[in-house]
C-alpha positions as CSV (number, residue, x, y, z in Angstrom):
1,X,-9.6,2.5,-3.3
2,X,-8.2,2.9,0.3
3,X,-4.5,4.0,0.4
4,X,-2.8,6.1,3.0
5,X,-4.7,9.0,2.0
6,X,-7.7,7.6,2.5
7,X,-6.9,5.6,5.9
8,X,-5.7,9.0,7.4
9,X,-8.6,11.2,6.7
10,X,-11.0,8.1,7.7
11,X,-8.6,8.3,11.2
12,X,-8.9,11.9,11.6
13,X,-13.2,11.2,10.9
14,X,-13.2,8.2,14.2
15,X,-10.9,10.8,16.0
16,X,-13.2,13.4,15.6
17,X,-16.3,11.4,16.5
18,X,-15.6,9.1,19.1
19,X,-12.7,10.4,21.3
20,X,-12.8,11.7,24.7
21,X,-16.2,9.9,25.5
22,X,-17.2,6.5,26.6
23,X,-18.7,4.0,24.8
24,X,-22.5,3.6,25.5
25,X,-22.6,0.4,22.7
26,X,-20.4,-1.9,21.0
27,X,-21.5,-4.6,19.0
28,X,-17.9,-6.7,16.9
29,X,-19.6,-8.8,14.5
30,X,-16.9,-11.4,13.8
31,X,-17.1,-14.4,15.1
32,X,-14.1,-13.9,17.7
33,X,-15.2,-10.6,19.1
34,X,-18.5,-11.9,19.5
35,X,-18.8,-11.8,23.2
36,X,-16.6,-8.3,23.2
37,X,-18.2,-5.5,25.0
38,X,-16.5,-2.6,25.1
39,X,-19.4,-0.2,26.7
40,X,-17.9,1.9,29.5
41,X,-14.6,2.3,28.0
42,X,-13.7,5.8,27.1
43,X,-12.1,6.2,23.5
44,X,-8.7,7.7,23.6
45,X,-8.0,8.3,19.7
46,X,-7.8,6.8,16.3
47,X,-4.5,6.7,14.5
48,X,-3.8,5.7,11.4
49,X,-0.1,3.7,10.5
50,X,-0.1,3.3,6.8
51,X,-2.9,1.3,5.8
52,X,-3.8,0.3,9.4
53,X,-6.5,1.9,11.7
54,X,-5.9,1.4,15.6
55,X,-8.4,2.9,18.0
56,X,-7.5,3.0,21.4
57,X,-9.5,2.5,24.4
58,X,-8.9,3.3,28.1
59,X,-7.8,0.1,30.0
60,X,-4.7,-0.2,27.2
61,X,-6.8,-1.9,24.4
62,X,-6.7,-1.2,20.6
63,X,-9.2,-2.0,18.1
64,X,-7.2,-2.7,15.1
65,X,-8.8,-2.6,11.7
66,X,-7.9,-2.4,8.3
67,X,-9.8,-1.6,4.9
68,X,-8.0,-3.7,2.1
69,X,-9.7,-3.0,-1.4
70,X,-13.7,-1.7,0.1
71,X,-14.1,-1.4,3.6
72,X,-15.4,1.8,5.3
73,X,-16.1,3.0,8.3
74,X,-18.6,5.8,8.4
75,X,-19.8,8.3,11.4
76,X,-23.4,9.3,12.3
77,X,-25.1,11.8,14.8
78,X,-26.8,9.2,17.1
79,X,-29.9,8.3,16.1
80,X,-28.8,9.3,12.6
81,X,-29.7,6.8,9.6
82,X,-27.0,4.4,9.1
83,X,-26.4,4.6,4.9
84,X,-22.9,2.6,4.4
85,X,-24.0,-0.4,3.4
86,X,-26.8,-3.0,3.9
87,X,-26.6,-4.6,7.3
88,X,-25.3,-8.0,6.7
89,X,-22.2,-6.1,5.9
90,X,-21.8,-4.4,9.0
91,X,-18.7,-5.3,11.2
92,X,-18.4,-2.8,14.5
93,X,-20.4,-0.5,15.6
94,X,-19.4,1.8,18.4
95,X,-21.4,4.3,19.6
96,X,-21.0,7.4,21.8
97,X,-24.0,9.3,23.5
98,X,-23.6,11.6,20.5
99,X,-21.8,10.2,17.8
100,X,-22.1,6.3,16.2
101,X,-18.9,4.7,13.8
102,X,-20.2,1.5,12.1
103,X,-17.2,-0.2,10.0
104,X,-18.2,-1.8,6.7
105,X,-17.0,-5.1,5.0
106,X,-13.8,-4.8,7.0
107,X,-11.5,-7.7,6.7
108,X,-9.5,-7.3,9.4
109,X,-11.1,-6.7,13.1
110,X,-8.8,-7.8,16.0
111,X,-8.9,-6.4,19.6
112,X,-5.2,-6.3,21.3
113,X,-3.4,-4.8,24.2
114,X,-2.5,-1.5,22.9
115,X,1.3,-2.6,24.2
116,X,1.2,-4.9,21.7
117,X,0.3,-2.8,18.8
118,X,4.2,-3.8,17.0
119,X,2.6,-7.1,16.5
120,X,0.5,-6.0,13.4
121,X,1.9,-2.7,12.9
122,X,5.8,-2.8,13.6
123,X,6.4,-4.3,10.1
124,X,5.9,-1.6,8.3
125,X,8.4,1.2,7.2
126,X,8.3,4.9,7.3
127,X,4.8,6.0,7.6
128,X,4.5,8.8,4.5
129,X,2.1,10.6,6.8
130,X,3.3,9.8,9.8
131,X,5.4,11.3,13.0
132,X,7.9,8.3,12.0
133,X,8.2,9.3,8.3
134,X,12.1,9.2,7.5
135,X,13.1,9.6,3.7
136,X,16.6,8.4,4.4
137,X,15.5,5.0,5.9
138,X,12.4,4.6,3.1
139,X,15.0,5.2,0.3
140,X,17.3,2.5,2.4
141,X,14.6,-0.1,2.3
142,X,13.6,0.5,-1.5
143,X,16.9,0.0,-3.0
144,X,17.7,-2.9,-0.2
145,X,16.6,-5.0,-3.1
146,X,18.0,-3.1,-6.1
147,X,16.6,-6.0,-8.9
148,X,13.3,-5.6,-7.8
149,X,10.3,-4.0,-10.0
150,X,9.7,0.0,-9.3
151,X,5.8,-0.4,-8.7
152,X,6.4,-3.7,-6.7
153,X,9.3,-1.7,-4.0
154,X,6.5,1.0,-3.8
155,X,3.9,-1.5,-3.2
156,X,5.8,-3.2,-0.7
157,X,4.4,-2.1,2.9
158,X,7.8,-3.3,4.5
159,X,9.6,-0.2,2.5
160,X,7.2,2.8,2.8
161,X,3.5,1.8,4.3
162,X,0.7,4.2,2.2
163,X,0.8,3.4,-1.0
164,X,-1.6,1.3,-2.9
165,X,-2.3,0.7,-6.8
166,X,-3.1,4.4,-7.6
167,X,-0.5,6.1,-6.2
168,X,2.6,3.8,-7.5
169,X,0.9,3.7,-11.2
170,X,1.1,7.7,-10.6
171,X,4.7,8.0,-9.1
172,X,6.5,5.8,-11.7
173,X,4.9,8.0,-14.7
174,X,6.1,11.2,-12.8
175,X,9.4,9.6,-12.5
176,X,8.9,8.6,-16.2
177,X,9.9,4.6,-15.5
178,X,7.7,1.7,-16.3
179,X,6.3,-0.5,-13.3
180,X,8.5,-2.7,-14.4
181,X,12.2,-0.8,-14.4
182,X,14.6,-2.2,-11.7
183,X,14.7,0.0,-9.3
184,X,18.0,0.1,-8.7
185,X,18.7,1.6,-12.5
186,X,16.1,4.2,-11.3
187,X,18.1,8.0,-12.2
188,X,18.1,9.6,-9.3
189,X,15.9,7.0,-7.0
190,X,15.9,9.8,-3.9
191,X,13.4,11.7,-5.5
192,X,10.8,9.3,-4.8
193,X,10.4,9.2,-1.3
194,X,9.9,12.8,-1.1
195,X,7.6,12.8,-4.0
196,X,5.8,10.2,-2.1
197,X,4.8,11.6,0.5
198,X,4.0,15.2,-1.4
199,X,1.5,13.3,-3.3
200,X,0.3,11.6,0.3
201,X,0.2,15.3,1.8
202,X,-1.7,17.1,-0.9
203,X,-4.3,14.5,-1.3
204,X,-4.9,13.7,2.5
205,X,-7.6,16.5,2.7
206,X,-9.5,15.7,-0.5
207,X,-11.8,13.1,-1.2
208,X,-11.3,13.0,-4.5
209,X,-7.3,12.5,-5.9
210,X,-5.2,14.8,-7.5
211,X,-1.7,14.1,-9.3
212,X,-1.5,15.9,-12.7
213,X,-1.4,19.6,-10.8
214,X,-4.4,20.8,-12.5
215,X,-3.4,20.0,-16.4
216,X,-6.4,22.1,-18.5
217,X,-8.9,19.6,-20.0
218,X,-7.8,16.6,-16.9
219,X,-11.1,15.2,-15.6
220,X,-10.2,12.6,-13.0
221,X,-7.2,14.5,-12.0
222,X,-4.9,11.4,-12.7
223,X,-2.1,10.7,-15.6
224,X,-2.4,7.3,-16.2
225,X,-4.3,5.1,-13.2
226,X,-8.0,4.2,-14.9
227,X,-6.9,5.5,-17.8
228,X,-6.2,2.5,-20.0
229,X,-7.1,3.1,-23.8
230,X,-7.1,7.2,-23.4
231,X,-4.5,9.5,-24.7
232,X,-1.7,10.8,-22.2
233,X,-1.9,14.0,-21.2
234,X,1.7,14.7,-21.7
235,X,2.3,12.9,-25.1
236,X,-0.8,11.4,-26.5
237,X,0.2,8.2,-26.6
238,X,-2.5,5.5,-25.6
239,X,-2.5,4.6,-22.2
240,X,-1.8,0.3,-21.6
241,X,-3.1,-1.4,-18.6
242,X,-2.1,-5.3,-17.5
243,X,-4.8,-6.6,-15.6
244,X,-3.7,-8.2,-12.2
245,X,-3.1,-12.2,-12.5
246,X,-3.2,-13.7,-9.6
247,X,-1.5,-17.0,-10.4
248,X,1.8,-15.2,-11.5
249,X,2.1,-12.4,-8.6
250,X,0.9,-9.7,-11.0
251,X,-0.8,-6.8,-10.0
252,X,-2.8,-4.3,-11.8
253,X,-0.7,-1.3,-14.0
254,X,-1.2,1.8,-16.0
255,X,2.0,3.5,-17.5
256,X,2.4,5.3,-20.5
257,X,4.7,3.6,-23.0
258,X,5.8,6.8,-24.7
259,X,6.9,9.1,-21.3
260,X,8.0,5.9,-19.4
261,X,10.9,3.6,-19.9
262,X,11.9,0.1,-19.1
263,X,10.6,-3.1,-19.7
264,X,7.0,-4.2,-20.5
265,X,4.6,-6.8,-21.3
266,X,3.7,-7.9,-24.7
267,X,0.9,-5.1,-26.1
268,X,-1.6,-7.9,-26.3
269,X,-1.9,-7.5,-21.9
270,X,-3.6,-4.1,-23.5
């Protein structure tokens, strides 16, 4: 599942492969960029802000993309056999003389002035792996609303922008507060922006996620997220889930009920 993690090392992959050179093809297949053609143009960088790609293009143009629950992009030596995906979900390709990004099931493809970036971007908060990150103003913007459910303040782009489903399931167990705990009654609440980001930091550069620190006999290398109906690793209680409902807000949860406190839904939601 893409979270900040994952949009940063996907940045650092369209850095790598396209920057520095011109384009030599382009081909946007939504039905607005259609007509775009953005051969000729040399490709400055790739940055990621939170969950947001933006690839910038001489002439001050930005590609902005984002990769919600499945998209991808993927790099390729050109020429190289293209193995994201089956073609009909293919977005953008953009192609170097030696190197080829195709983006996969994206659901957001816009092109912008690069001055305007702020317009899809500026929104968010402190960027957990970004220049901008500030664990003062993050902390400001999380308790600005001091009712409000733990996961869903850590969920919420507007406060931090990176973190998705997995890593808010795994931060309120290491805080040891249900999803659902006000956040303002939250002991000690300025440990979580700096525990945010160390989970961002140490995960940036693996493909594969890591919260528990290595506990013997941990598999997945997660405490509670996909773990519904196992034993926790810290108490052996069984691990409860509530599946996301889209007609009352609800998203998807793990939590432990024995390490975590605070409110929760009947045991029937698992």
């Amino acid at each position: 599942m893409p979270e900040g993690d994952t949009v940063w090392r996907t940045a650092r992959q369209l850095h790598r492969a396209l920057s520095g050179a011109p384009l030599v093809h382009c081909d946007l297949r939504v039905p607005r960029l259609a007509t775009t053609d953005l051969a000729g143009r040399e490709v400055l960088e790739t940055l990621p802000r939170g969950k947001h790609l933006l690839t910038r293009f001489e002439g001050g143009l930005t590609l902005h993309s984002h990769l919600r629950m499945d998209g991808a992009w993927r790099t390729y030596a050109a020429g190289g056999r293209w193995r994201g995906g089956p073609g009909h979900q293919i977005r953008a390709v953009l192609a170097t003389a030696a190197r080829t990004a195709v983006g996969y099931r994206l659901p957001v493809l816009e092109l912008l002035r690069t001055t305007e970036e702020d317009r899809v971007v500026g929104h968010l908060g402190p960027d957990l792996l970004g220049p901008d990150w500030d664990p003062a103003e993050a902390l400001r913007r999380l308790l600005s609303d001091p009712g409000r459910p733990l996961a869903e303040a850590l969920l919420d782009q507007r406060n931090l922008a990176g973190i998705g489903n997995v890593f808010a399931a795994e931060l309120c167990f290491l805080v040891r507060a249900g999803p659902w705990l006000p956040i303002g009654v939250l002991p000690s609440p300025e440990r979580l922006p700096a525990l945010a980001r160390k989970l961002l930091e140490v995960n940036k550069d693996r493909p594969r996620r890591v919260t528990t620190g290595g506990v013997p006999g941990r598999s997945s290398g997660l405490w509670v997220y996909g773990r519904a109906g196992s034993p926790c690793l810290r108490c052996g209680t069984t691990v409860r889930s509530r599946l996301p409902d889209p007609s009352d807000g609800q998203r998807l949860a793990y939590w432990c009920p024995g390490c975590q406190t605070g409110p929760a839904p009947a045991p029937s939601s698992r």
